[in-house]
N, C-alpha and C positions, 0 to 999 in steps of 0.2 A: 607631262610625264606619261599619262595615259588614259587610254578611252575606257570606263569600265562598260562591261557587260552583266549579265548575272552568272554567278555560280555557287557552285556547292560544295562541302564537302564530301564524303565518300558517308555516306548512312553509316557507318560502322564507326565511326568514330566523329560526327555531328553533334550528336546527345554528350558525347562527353566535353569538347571541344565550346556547347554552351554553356555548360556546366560550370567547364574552367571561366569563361569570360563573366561570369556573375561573379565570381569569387576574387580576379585575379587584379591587382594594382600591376595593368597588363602594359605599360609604357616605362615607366619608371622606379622598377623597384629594387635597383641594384644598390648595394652599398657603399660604392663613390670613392672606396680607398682602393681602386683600381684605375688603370685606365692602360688600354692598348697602345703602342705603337707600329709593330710591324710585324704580318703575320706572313709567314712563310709558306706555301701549301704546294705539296706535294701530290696530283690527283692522279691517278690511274683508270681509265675504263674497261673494264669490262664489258664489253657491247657484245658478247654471245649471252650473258647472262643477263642482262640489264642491271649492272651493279656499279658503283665506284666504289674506290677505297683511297684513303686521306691519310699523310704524314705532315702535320702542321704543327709549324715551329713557332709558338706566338710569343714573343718579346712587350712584356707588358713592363709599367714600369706602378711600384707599390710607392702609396702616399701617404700613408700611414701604417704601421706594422698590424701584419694580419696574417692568419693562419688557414684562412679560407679564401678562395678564388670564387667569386661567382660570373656567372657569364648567363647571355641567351643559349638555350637551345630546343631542341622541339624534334621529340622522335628518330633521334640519334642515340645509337647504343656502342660505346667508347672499349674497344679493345685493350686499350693502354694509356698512361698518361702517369707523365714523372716531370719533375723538375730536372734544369739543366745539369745541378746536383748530382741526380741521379736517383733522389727519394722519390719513391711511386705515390702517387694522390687517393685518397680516399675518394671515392666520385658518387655523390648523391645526385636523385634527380628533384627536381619538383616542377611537378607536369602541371598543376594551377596555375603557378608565375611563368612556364616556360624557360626554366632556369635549371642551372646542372651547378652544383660548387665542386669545386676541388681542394681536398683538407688536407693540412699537411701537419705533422709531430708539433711543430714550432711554428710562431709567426715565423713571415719574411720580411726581412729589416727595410726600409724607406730604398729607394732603389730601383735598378733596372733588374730585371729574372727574366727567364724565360722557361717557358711549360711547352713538353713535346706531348701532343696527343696524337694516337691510330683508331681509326675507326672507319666503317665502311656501312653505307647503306642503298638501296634500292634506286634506280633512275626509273621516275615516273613517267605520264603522257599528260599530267597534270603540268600548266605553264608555271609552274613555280619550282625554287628549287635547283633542282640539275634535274630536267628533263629529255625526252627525246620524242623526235615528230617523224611519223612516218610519210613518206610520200612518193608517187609514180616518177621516174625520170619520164623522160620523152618516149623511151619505149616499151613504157608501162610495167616497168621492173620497180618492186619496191625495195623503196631507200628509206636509209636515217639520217636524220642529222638530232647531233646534242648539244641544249644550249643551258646557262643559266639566267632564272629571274628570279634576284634577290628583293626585288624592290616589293612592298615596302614596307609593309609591317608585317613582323614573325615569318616571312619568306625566306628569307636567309635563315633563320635559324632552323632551318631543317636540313641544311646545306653545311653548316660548320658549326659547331661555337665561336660565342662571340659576343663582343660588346655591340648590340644593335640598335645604337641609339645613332642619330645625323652629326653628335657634337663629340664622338667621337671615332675621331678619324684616325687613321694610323697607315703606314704605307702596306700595298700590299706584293709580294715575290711571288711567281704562280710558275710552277712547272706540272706539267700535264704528259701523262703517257697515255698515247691514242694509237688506233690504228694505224698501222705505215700510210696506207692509200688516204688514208683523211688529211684536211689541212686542219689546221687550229689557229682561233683566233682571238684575242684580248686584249683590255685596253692599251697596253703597251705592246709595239714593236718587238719581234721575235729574237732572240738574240743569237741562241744558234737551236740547228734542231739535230738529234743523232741518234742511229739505227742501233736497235740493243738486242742484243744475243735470244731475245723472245720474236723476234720481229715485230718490234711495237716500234714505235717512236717515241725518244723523250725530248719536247718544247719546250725551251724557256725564254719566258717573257722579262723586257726590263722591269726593274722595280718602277709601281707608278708613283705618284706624289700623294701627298697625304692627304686619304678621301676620305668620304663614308661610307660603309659597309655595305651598302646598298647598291652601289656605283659599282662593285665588281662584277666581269663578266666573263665568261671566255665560251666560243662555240666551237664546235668541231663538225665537218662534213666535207662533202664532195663541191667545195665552190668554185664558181669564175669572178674576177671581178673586172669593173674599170677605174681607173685611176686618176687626177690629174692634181696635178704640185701649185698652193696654194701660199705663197712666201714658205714658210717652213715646214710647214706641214704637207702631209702626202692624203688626199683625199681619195677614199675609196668605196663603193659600192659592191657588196660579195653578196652573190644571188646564188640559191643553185644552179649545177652547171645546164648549161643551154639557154641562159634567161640573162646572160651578163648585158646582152643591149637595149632590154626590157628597163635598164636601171641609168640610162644616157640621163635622162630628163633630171631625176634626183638626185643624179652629180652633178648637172649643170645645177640643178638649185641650193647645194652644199656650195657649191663653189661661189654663187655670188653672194649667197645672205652670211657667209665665214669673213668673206673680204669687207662685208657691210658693217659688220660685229665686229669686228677687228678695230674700224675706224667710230665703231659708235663707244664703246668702252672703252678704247685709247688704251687696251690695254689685251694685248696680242694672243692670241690661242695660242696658250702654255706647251701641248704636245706635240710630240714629230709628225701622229699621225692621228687621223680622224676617219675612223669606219664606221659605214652603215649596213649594217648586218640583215639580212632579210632574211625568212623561213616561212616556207606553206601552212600554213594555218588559220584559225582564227579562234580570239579568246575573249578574257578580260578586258586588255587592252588595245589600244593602237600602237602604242609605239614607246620606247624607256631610251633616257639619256645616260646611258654607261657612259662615264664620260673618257673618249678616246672611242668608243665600240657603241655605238648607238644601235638600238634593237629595234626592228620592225615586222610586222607581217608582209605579208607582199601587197595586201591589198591597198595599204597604207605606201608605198613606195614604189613598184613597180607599173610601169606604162606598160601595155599589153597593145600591139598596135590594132590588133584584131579585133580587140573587144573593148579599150580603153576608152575615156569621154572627156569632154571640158572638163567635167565634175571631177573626175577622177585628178589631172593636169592641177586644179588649182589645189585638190585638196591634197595631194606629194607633194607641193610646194610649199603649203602652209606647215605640213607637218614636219617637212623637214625644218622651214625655218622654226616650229616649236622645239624641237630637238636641240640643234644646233644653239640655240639660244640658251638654254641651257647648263652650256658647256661652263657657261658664266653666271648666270643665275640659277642656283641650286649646285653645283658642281665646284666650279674654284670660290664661290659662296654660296654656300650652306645653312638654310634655319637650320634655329639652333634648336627647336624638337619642331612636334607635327601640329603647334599649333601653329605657327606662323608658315604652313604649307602652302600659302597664297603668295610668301615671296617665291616663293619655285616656279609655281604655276598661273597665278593673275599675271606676273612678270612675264612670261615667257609665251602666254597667249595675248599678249597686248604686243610684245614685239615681233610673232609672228606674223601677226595683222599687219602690222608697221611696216615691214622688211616686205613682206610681200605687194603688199599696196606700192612700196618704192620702185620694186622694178616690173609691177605688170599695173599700173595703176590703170588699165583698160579692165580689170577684171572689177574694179569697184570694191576691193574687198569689207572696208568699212560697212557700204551696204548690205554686204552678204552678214556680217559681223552681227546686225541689227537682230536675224536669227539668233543666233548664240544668245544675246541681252533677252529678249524674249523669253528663252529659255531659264535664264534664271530670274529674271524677275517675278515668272509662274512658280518657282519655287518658293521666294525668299518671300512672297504673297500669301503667305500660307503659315498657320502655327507651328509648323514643324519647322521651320528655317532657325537658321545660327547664323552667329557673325562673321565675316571674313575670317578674324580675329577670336578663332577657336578653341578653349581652354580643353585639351585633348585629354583624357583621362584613361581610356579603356582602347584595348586594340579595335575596338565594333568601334568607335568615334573616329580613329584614325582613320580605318579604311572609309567611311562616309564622309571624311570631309575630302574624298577626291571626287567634287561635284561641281553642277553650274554655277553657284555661290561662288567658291573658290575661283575656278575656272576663270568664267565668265563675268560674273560680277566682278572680281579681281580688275578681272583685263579692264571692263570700262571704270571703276573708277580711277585707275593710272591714268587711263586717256582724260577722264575729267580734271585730274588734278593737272596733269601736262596744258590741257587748254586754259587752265586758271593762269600756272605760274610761268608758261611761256617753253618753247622746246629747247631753250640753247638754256634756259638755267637749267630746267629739267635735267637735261642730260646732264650737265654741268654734276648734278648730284649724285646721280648714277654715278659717272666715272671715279667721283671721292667715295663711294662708297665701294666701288670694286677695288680700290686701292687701299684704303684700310682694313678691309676684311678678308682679301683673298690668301685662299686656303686656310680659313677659318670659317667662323659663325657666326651670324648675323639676328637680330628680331629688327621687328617692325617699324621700333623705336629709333634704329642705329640711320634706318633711313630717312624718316622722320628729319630728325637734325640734318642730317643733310641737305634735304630741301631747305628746311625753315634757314639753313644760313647762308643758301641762294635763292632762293624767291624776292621775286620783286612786292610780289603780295604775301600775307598771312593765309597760311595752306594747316597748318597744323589742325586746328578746331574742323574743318571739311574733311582732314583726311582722317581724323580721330570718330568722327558721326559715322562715316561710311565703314570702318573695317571693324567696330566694337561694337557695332550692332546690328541687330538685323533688320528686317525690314524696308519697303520700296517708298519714299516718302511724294504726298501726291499734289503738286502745286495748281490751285483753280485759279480761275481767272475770274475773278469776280464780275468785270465790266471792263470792257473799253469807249475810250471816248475822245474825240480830237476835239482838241482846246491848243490853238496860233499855232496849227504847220508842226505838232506832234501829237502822239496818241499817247493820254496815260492810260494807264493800265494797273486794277487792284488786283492783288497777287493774294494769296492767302495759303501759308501751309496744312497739307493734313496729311495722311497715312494712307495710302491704297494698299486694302488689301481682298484675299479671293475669301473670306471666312473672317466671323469674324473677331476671331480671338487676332488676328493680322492687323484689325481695325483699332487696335488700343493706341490711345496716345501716343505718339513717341516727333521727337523733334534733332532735324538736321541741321546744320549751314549749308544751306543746297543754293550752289552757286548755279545761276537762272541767265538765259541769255535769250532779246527779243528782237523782233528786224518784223517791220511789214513786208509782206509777201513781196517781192522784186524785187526788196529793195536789198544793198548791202552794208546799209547802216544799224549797226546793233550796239541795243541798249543791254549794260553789265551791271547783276549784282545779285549780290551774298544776302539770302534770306536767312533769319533766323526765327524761329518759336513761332508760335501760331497766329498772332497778329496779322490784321490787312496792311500791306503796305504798299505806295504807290511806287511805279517804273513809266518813267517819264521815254519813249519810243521815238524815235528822228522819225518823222512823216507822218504822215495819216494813211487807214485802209486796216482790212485786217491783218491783224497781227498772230506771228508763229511766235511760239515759246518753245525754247530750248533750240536755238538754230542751230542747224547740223547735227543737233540729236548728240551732242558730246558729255551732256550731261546723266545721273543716273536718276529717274522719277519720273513718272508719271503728270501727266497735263489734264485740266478736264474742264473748258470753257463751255461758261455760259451761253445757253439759246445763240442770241445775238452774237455772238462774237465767234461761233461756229459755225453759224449759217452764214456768217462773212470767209470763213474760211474756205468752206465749202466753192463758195463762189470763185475764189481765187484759187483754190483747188492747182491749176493748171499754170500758175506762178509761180508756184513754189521750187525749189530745189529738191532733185530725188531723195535727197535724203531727207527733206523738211516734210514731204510727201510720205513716206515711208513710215516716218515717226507718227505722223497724225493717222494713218490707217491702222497701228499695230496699236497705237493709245486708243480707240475710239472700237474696236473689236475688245481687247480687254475689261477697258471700263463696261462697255454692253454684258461681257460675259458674268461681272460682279454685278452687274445692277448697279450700276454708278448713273448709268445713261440708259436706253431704248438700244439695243443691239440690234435694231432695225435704221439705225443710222450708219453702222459701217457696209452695209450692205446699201445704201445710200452716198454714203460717198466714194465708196468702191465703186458708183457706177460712173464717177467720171474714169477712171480708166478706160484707155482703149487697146486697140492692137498695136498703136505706135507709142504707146508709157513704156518708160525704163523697163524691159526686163523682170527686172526686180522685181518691183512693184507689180505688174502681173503675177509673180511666185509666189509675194504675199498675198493676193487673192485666192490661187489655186488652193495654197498650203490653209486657207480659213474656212473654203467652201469644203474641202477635205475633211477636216476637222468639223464642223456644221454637219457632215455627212455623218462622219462615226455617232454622234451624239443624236442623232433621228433612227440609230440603228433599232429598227426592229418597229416601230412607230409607223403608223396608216398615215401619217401626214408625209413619211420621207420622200413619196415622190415628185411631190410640187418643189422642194428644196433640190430634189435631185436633175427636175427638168430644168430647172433653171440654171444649175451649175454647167450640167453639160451645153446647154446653149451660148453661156459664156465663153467655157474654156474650147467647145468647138470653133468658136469663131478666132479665138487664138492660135489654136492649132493652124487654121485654115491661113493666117494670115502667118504665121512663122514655117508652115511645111512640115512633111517628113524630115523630110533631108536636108541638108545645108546649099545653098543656093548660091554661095558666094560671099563672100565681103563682112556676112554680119558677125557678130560677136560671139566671143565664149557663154557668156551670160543668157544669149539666145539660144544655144545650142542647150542649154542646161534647161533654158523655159519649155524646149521642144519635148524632150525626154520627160518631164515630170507632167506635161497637160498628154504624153502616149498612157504613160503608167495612168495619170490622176483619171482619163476619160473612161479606159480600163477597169480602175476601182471602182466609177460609179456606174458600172454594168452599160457605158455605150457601144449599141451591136453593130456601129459602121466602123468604132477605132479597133474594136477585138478583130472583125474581120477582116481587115488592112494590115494587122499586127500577124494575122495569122498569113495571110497570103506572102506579107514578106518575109517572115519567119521560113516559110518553108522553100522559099527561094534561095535561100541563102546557100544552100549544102549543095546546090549546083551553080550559083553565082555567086563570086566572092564578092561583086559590086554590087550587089542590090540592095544592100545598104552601107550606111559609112558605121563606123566605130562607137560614132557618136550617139545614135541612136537604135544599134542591135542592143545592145544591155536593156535601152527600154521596150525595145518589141518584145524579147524575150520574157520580160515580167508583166507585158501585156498580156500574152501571149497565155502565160503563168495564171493571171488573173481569172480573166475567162476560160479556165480549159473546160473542155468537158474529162471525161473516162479513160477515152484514146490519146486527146492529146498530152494528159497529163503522164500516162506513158511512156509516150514519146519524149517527155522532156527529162522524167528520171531516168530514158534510158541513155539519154546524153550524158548526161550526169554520171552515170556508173562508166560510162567503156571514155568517158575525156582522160589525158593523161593530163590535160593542162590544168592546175591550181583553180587557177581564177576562173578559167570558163566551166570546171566541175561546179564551186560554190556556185557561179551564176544560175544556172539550170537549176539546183538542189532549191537555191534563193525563192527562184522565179516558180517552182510548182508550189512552195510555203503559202505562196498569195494566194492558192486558189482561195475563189469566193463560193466554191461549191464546198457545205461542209463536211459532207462523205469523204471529198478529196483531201479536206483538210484534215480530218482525222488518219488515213492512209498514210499523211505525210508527219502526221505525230508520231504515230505508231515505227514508221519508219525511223525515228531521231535514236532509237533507244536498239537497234540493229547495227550489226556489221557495216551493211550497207554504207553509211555514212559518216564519215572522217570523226574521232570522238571529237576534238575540238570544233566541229562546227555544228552539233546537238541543241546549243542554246540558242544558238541567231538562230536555228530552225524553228525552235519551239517560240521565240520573241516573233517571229517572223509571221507566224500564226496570228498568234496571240492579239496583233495587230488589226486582223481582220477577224479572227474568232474568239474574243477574250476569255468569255464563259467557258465554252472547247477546249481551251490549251490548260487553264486552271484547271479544271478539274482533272484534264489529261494528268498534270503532272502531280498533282496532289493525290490521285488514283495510283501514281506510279512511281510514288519518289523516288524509291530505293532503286529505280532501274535507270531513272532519272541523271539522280545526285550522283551518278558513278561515272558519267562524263562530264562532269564539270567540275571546274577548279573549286578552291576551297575559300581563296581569297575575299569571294564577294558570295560566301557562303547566306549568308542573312538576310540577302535584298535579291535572290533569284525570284522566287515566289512571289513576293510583294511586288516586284517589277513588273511581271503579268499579271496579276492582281489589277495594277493601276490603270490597266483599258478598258477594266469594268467600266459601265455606265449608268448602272444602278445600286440601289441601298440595298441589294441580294448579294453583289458581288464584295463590297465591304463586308456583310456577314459571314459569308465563306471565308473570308482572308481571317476575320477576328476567331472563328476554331481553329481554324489549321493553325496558327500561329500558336493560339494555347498549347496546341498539342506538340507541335513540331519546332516552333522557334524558339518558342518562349522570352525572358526580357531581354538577354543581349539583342535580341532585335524587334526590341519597342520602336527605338527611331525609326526602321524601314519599313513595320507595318502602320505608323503613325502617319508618315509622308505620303502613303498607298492608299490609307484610310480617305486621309484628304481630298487627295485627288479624284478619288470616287467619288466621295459625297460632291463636292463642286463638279463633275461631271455629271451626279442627278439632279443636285439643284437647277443647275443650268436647262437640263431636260424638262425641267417643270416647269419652269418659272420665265428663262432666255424665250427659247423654242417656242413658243405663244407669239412671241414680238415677229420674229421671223415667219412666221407664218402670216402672221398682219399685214407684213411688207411684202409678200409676195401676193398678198390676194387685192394690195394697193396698187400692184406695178402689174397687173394680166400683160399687159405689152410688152413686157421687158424682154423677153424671148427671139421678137421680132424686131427690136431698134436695131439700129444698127449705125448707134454711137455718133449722132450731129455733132 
C-alpha cells in the first residue's frame, strides 16, 4: 500500500490533533444504524485560488430509525446539507471523534434516503486529501498537477464526509470540473467530457463497483501516457508530459504480473481499465492501490535512462507487482477493519516477490527479500513489537501498523505456510477465497478455513502462533551426531530477542526443515513448546537448519556444529549461505554468540560469492561502522572494511564490463557509495574525477553507477564541491535528477556541510515535499545534528511535512542515536511535544537506541578482539 516516511502535522494544529487522539474511540465510533451505498460528488477546482468546492449526493440506506446522521469528517465547514425531502440538517461537529452528524425534526424510517451536502475547502501541498504538487516542465516553467490520497486513516475525511471504515463500501459517481487545458483521471473510464460556458471542463467518470472509501482517486494535469490492452483491460502509465517513455519499463511490468494475476486467482481483473498515475514528488509513501488508478511517485515507477540503475529496474517492478496485486488483495477483497491490515499488505508483498522472482528469476529476488525479513525481525525482536494480528483501537495504532511486522513479516510467514502446505493447495485457497469474498470483506479467519480444507497438512495451529503474536522464535541446535548414514540433531525452542522484555517465554509450531550441506535431502518437521527434540537428517556432515531460509526464526548452533558449518561454508546454497550470515550477525549483536564470529565467517566470502552475499557484508560492516561512530577504536574496524570492500570493488569495476548481472551492478553502486561513507580518499577521488566528466561526456559513465558517484561524490565534498552539487539541484528541471543532487549533498560527512544542508530543508530552495528525506538523509550520518536541528526548529520544520505520520517524524531520527544521551533527548521532547498518542513511536526509538548503546559497550569489545586476532587480514587475499 505504502512506504511510510516521517511527518507532521502543521504546529498549529498538532497540540490539538494529540489531544483529540487521547480522548478519541478514533476507528470505530459510529452508530451502526447507518451505512452508505453510493455517493455522488460533484468537484470543481479552483486552481487560481487553491480551493475546491463539493455537490455530494450520498444515498445511504437507514437500518434502524434515527433522527441523526453521523459520518467521518475532519476540518470541513459544510455550506448546506438537506435531505432529498428537502428538510435542511441540523449539522454538529465533534472534532474529538472526527465526526459531523446531521439532525433532522423526525427519525428516518428503515430505508434508502439520500443527504445533498455543499461545502468547499482549501487544496493543500500536504499528500493527503486533495492536494497539489508543483513542478518544472522541461523548460523550467512551473506547473501543477492535483491529486487525491485518501488512504488511510482520517485522510479522506478531510476530503468529504463519510463513512470511513474498509467494511463499508458503497459505489462511488465522480464528476469533476477542471481546467480545459488539464486532463483528469479516475478509477473509472471517462464517459464523456464537455466545454461549459466558464471555460472549464466538466468529466465524468463511470460509476465504480462497490469499494472502500479509501480506494477513491481522481488526478488532474498536463499528462502523456503509454498504453497496452491486456484481455479487457486497457493498461496505462500517465507521467507528466515529456516523461511518457520514462514509464515503457512499468507498463511492460503491469502488463506481465496483470496477466500472471489473472491466471493465479482464476479470477480476472474486474475493470476496463487499469492506470498508473505518477507525480513529482516525494512523501510518506511509495506508492497506493486505487483500485483502477494506482498512485505513484516517479521515483517508485519511472526509468530515467540518464540516471536510472538495476536498483531502480527491480524495485518498478516489484512495486508495481505490489500495486497491482492488490487490485485483488485489499481491493475486490477488503479486511474488514485495520486490524487484519496484513491481508492487504503481507499478501501483496509476498506476491510481489512471487510474481517478480517468476519472470526475472536472475534477479534472485527471494534473496534480496532476506533484507526486508531482517528488517522485521529487528523490529518484532524488541518490546515494542505487536502481532501480525493487531486489535487496532486508536487512529495512532492504525497508522503504525503500516510497518515491517505487517509488511514483511506478513510476506514470509505466507511463504512459510505455502512451503508447509504445498503451492497448488495454496493457491488452491486463495482462489476460494477470492471467490467467496469479492467485493466484500474478509478477516483472517475466512482464510484460515480455507487452507485448513485444502492442506495436505494441519496449518492452522502454525498459522495462528505466527500472526497473534508477536515475537521471533529461536530454534538451537543442541548437538549433532551421525549414528548408520544420518545425522540426528537435538532441536530445542526458545525466543530471540534484542532486549530483554523480547526474551519472555513464549511458544510456536515453528515448522523446521534440515539437509546436510550439498546435500538435497531434507529432514521435515513441526516443533512444539520448549522441549528437546530429535530430527533424524538423511546423511552425515554438517548440517543447515531451516533450508532455504522459508521459515520465520532464528538458528543458533552449538560450538561444534558451527564450526562444521563454517567449514562447509562454501557448500551451501546462497540462500542457506545468506541465512547463516544474517542469523550469526544478529545473534552476536544480542549477545547470544561472540559477534566476532560473523566477521569470521564473513571471511569466507570472496569476490566470486553471490553478489548478495557480498551486500550482506557491506550493509554489516556499514552498520559496525555507524555504531564505532565517534569512538578511538573506529579506525582499525574502519581499515578493515575498506580493505574488504576495496578488493570488491576492484574485482566488480566501475563500470559494467559486460555479461554480469543486475545484482552485480547493484553490488557496484553500494561498495562506490559504502567506500565513500567510510571516508576512502582513492574512491572520493575517482567518484570526483568521473563526476565531473560527466557534463562534457555523456559516456563516462553508465546510468548504473552515476547515481552512486554522485552520492560519493555528496559524501566526501568539501565547501566548493558541495556547491557545486546544490547548484545542480536548483537550475535541474528534471524531477529525479534535482532530488539526486539535493540526496547526494544530505550525505555529506563534513558537519558544517550537513548543517547548511539542514538549514536548507526548511527554505524555498527545496521542493516542500522532499524536506524530510533531506533531514532523514542527514540524520543517517549526523543523528545527534539533525535531532536537535529539528527539535530546535519544529515549527519551521512540521510545516513541510504531512500530518499522516505526524507521531513518528522525530522518533524516526531519534532512532540513529547510538547512545543513552540520544534516548534522553527523545524522552523530553516527547513529553513536551508528543506526548502519549505517541508512546508507541518513542517506545520503538527508545529501543533501538538503547540496543544501539548496549551493543557499543558490550558487541564492539568482541570486534575489536577479532581484528587485533586477524593483523593479516587486510593483506590475504582470499586462498
Amino acid at each position: 500500500m505504502r512506504v511510510i516516511t516521517a511527518v507532521l502535522l502543521l504546529v498549529s494544529t498538532a497540540a490539538a490533533d494529540f489531544a483529540h487522539a487521547r480522548t478519541a474511540d478514533g476507528l470505530d465510533p459510529l452508530p451502526g444504524d447507518t451505512r452508505p451505498s453510493r455517493y455522488k460528488l460533484l468537484v470543481e477546482l479552483d486552481t487560481e485560488h487553491s480551493r475546491y468546492s463539493t455537490h455530494s449526493t450520498i444515498t445511504f440506506e437507514v437500518l434502524r430509525p434515527t433522527s441523526r446522521i453521523v459520518m467521518h469528517a475532519r476540518e470541513l465547514s459544510i455550506d448546506e446539507a438537506q435531505l432529498d425531502s428537502g428538510e435542511p440538517a441540523r449539522i454538529a461537529y465533534d472534532t474529538a471523534r472526527q465526526q459531523m452528524s446531521f439532525e433532522f425534526t423526525r427519525p428516518l424510517a428503515r430505508g434508502e434516503h439520500q443527504l445533498r451536502i455543499a461545502y468547499s475547502a482549501p487544496i493543500g501541498t500536504s499528500i493527503e486529501s486533495l492536494f497539489q504538487v508543483s513542478y518544472p516542465d522541461p523548460g523550467g516553467t512551473q506547473r501543477k498537477m492535483y491529486f487525491t490520497h485518501l488512504c488511510c486513516i482520517a485522510t479522506g475525511r478531510r476530503f468529504m464526509p463519510l463513512w470511513d471504515r474498509p467494511d463499508m463500501k458503497a459505489v462511488f459517481e465522480l464528476e469533476l470540473i477542471v481546467p480545459t487545458e488539464l486532463e483528469a483521471v479516475s478509477n473509472m473510464p471517462v464517459v464523456k467530457r464537455e466545454l461549459l460556458p466558464s471555460g472549464m471542463s466538466r468529466v465524468t467518470f463511470q460509476p465504480t463497483p462497490r469499494m472502500s472509501s479509501y480506494l477513491l482517486f481522481f488526478g488532474v494535469g498536463a499528462f502523456d501516457r503509454v498504453s497496452e490492452q491486456v484481455g479487457s483491460a486497457r493498461l496505462s502509465v500517465l507521467t507528466q508530459r515529456g516523461k511518457s517513455e520514462h514509464g515503457r519499463f512499468a507498463l511492460q511490468a503491469s502488463a506481465d504480473v496483470l496477466r500472471y494475476y489473472n491466471d493465479y486467482f482464476q479470477s480476472p481483473y474486474p475493470l476496463p481499465k487499469l492506470d498508473a498515475v505518477t507525480f513529482p514528488g516525494a512523501g510518506a509513501f511509495g506508492a497506493m492501490e486505487n483500485w483502477g488508478a494506482m498512485f505513484f511517485f516517479e521515483d517508485y515507477m519511472l526509468i530515467d535512462p540518464a540516471l536510472s540503475a538495476d536498483e531502480d529496474r527491480q524495485r518498478v517492478y516489484q512495486v508495481m507487482a505490489h500495486e497491482v496485486s492488490h487490485q485483488w488483495f485489499g481491493n475486490l477483497v477488503t479486511m474488514k477493519d485495520w486490524s487484519d491490515l496484513w491481508l492487504n499488505e503481507g499478501f501483496a508483498s509476498w506476491m510481489a516477490t512471487n510474481a517478480t522472482d517468476h519472470f526475472h528469476p536472475e534477479w534472485h529476488m527471494w534473496l534480496h527479500a532476506s533484507e526486508d525479513r531482517e528488517s522485521a525481525m529487528r523490529l518484532d525482536a524488541r518490546a515494542s513489537t505487536h502481532p501480525i494480528i493487531r486489535k487496532v483501537q486508536t487512529l495512532e495504532q492504525a497508522e503504525l501498523a503500516f510497518d515491517d511486522i505487517t509488511y514483511q513479516k506478513g510476506s514470509q510467514v505466507i511463504r512459510m505456510i505455502e512451503a508447509q502446505v504445498g503451492q497448488d493447495a495454496f493457491r488452491e485457497a486463495i482462489r476460494a477465497h477470492m471467490r467467496n469474498h469479492a467485493y466484500g470483506n474478509a478477516v483472517t479467519a475466512d482464510l484460515w478455513k480455507e487452507l485448513e480444507r485444502v492442506a495436505p497438512v494441519p496449518v492452522s495451529a502454525i498459522a495462528r502462533d505466527f500472526t497473534e503474536q508477536g515475537g521471533v522464535p529461536l530454534i538451537d541446535v543442541v548437538s549433532t551426531k551421525c549414528i548408520s548414514g544420518s545425522t540426528r540433531v537435538l532441536l530445542r525452542q526458545g525466543r530471540f530477542g534484542l532486549d530483554q522484555e523480547s526474551r519472555k517465554a513464549r511458544s510456536w509450531s515453528v515448522p523446521v526443515t534440515a539437509a546436510v550441506a550439498g546435500s538435497d535431502r531434507i529432514a521435515h518437521q513441526v516443533i512444539h513448546g520448549a522441549r528437546t527434540v530429535p530430527l533424524e537428517v538423511p546423511g552425515c556432515g554438517a548440517v543447515k537448519i531451516n533450508v532455504g531460509e522459508t521459515s520465520y526464526f532464528r538458528t543458533r548452533y552449538d560450538p561444534q556444529s558451527f564450526a562444521g558449518l563454517e567449514q562447509a561454508f562454501e557448500r551451501l546454497a546462497p540462500a542457506d549461505e545468506l541465512g547463516l550470515l544474517n542469523d550469526t550477525y544478529s545473534l552476536g549483536e544480542a549477545g547470544y554468540v561472540n559477534l566476532g564470529d560473523y566477521l569470521e565467517i564473513a571471511s569466507r566470502l570472496t569476490p566470486a560469492s553471490d553478489p548478495l552475499l557480498s551486500l550482506q557484508l557491506v550493509r554489516c560492516l556499514l552498520a559496525l561502522d555507524r555504531l564505532y561512530s565517534g569512538l578511538d577504536s573506529q579506525e582499525p574496524l574502519r581499515i578493515y572494511a575498506r580493505s574488504r570492500m576495496s578488493d570488491l570493488l576492484a574485482a566488480v569495476g566501475w563500470s559494467p564490463r559486460g555479461g554480469e548481472s543486475a545484482n552485480t551492478s547493484i553490488l557496484q553502486a553500494t561498495l562506490i557509495e559504502g567506500l565513500a561513507t567510510l571516508g576512502d580518499r582513492a574512491t572520493i577521488a575517482e567518484a570526483n574525477r568521473r563526476f565531473h566528466s560527466i557534463s562534457t561526456d555523456s559516456r563516462a559513465d553508465t546510468s548504473d553507477t552515476r547515481r552512486a558517484i554522485i552520492n560519493a561524490v555528496g559524501s566526501g565534498a568539501d565547501a566548493a564541491t558541495f556547491d557545486e552539487i546544490t547548484r545542480l539541484a536548483r537550475e535541474s528541471a528534471n524531477t529525479a535528477e534535482k532530488h539526486a543532487y539535493y540526496v547526494a549533498a544530505a550525505r555529506a560527512s563534513d558537519p558544517q556541510l550537513a548543517r547548511q544542508m539542514l538549514d536548507l530543508t526548511v527554505t524555498d530552495q527545496i521542493p516542500v515535499q522532499l524536506s524530510a528525506v533531506l533531514i532523514t538523509t542527514v540524520a543517517a550520518v549526523h543523528p545527534a545534528l539533525a535531532f536537535d536541528f529539528v527539535t530546535s526548529k519544529f515549527d519551521l520544520v512540521s510545516r513541510r511535512l504531512e500530518s499522516s505520520a505526524r507521531i513518528w517524524f522525530v522518533p524516526a531520527l531519534a532512532a540513529y542515536g547510538v547512545d543513552t544521551a540520544a534516548a534522553e533527548k527523545l524522552t523530553a521532547f516527547a513529553r513536551q511535544r508528543i506526548g502519549a498518542a505517541g508512546s508507541e513511536t518513542v517506545e520503538r526509538a527508545r529501543s533501538k537506541i538503547l540496543l544501539n548503546a548496549e551493543t557499543r559497550q558490550r558487541r564492539l569489545p568482541q570486534v575489536d578482539a577479532w581484528l587485533r586476532q586477524h593483523p593479516q587480514f587486510p593483506a590475504r587475499r582470499y586462498q
